[in-house]
NUFI-59769 format. One record per residue (C-alpha): x, y, z. Coordinates in steps of 0.001 Angstrom, whole numbers, plus 500000, padded with zeros to 6 digits. Layout:
BEGIN
XYZ
...
END
This chain:
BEGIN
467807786788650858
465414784739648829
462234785905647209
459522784386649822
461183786641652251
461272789887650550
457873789279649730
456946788709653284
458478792193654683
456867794065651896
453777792518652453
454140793720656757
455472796951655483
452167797477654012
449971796409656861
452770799034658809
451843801671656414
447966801353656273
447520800498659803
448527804258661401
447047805874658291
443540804166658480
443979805141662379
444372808809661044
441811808758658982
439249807458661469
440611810455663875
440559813146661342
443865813584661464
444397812404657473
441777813919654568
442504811770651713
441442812822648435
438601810203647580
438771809919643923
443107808987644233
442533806342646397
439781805092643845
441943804758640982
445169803991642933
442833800880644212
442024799701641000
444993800175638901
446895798460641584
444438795778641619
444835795205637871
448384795524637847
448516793002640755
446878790390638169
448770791768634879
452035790973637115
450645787385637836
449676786748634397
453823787846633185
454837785228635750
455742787672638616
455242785108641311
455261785788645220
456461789319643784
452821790248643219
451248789506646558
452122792963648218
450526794831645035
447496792712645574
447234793191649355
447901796940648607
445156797529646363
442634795325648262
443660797839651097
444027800774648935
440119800551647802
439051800006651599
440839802846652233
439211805077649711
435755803806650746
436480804972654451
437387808192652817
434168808400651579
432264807508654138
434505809834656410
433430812742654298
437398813239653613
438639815420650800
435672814804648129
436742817647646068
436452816198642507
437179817795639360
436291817061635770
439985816326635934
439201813335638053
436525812181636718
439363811477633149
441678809731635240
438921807298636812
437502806517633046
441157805943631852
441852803646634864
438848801942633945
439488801753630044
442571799405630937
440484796629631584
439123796415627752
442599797274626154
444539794103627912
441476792131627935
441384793128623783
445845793217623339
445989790189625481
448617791441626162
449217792577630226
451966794938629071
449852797166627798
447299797288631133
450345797623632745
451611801021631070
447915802641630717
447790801576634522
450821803319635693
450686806388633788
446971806166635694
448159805550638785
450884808307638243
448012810719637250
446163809692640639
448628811251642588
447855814863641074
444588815251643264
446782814261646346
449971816361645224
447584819176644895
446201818743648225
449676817877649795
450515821427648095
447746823229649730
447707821562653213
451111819781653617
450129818914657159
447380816594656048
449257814045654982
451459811573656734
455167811439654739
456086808654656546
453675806747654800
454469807343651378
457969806610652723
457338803207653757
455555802753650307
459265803613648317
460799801154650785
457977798151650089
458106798899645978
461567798530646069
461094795138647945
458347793830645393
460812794751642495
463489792500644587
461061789618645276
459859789300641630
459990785829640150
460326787121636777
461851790559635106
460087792546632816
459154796155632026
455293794440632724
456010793307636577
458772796454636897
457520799423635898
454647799949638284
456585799306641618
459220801372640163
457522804336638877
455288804260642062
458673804549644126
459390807669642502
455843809508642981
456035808878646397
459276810393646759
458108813362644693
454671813839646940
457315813466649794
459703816271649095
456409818294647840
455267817837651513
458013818940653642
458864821952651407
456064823062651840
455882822503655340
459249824390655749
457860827536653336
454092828030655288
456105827112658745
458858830106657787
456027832831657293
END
C-alpha cells in the first residue's frame, strides 16, 4: 500500500472515532475531562506542524485533522458542562503544553516541541485515566481503540522517519492502550462486587 492511502484510512478512522463520541457527548452518555482534551488539542496541533516542518508529508494530515477535532471536542465539553474538575495539577500540564511553542520557536529545532509535546500529551491523559479509574463506564474504549489503530497508520504513511514525526503517534498508541486495559479492569472489578 502506498502512503496517500494509509493516510486516507487514518484520516476516516478519525472522523469514525470522533463522530460516535461527539454523538455521546451531546447525549450525556461521555463526560470528558475538559482540561485533557485542551492540551491533547494543542499539542497535537503543534506536533501536526513540527511533523510538517521534519518533512513528514501526507503522514501529518490525520494529526492535524485530529487536533482540529480534538479542540472542538474539548470546547463541546465545556460548553456541555462535562467533567470540569481541574486541579492545580492541570493547570501545569496546560502551561507546559503551552511553553512548547517558545522552546521550538527559540531551538528551531521541531524535535524538541516534539518531545516536550508528547511527554504533554502523555501527561494529558492522567485527568482522563483518573476519571476512567473512577467511572470506567464513562468512557467509550472503542474509541481509544480506533485511535491505536489510526497512530499506527500515520507512523506507516510518513514520508520521512524520524524520532520528530515517530514518537508522538507511537507513544500516543501506547496510552491509549494503557487507558484501555485501565477501563475494562475496572469495569470487570466494580461489575464483580
Amino acid at each position: 500500500m502506498n502512503k496517500e492511502i494509509f493516510s486516507t484510512i487514518a484520516i476516516i478512522i478519525t472522523f469514525y472515532a470522533f463522530i460516535p463520541y461527539i454523538r455521546s457527548i451531546l447525549t450525556n452518555q461521555t463526560r470528558p475531562h475538559v482540561f485533557s482534551w485542551i492540551i491533547w488539542g494543542i499539542t497535537t496541533l503543534i506536533v501536526f506542524f513540527a511533523q510538517l516542518a521534519d518533512n513528514a508529508g501526507i503522514g501529518a494530515y490525520p494529526i492535524g485533522i485530529s487536533g482540529t477535532i480534538t479542540i472542538a471536542v474539548a470546547i463541546l465539553a465545556y460548553l456541555k458542562k462535562a467533567d470540569d474538575s481541574i486541579k492545580k495539577i492541570d493547570w501545569l500540564f496546560f502551561i507546559s503544553a503551552l511553553a512548547a511553542i517558545p522552546i521550538w520557536y527559540l531551538t528551531a529545532n521541531p524535535l524538541w516541541a516534539v518531545v516536550i509535546l508528547t511527554n504533554v500529551d502523555l501527561i494529558g491523559f492522567a485527568p482522563t485515566l483518573r476519571k476512567a479509574y473512577q467511572y470506567p463506564d464513562q468512557e467509550h474504549p472503542l474509541f481509544y481503540a480506533l485511535f491505536f489503530i489510526r497512530n499506527i497508520l500515520v507512523i506507516m504513511a510518513l514520508e520521512h522517519y524520524s524520532l520528530t514525526t515517530i514518537l508522538f503517534p507511537a507513544v500516543i498508541s501506547t496510552a491509549c492502550i494503557v487507558l484501555i486495559i485501565t477501563i475494562y479492569v475496572r469495569r470487570r472489578l466494580i461489575y464483580k462486587q
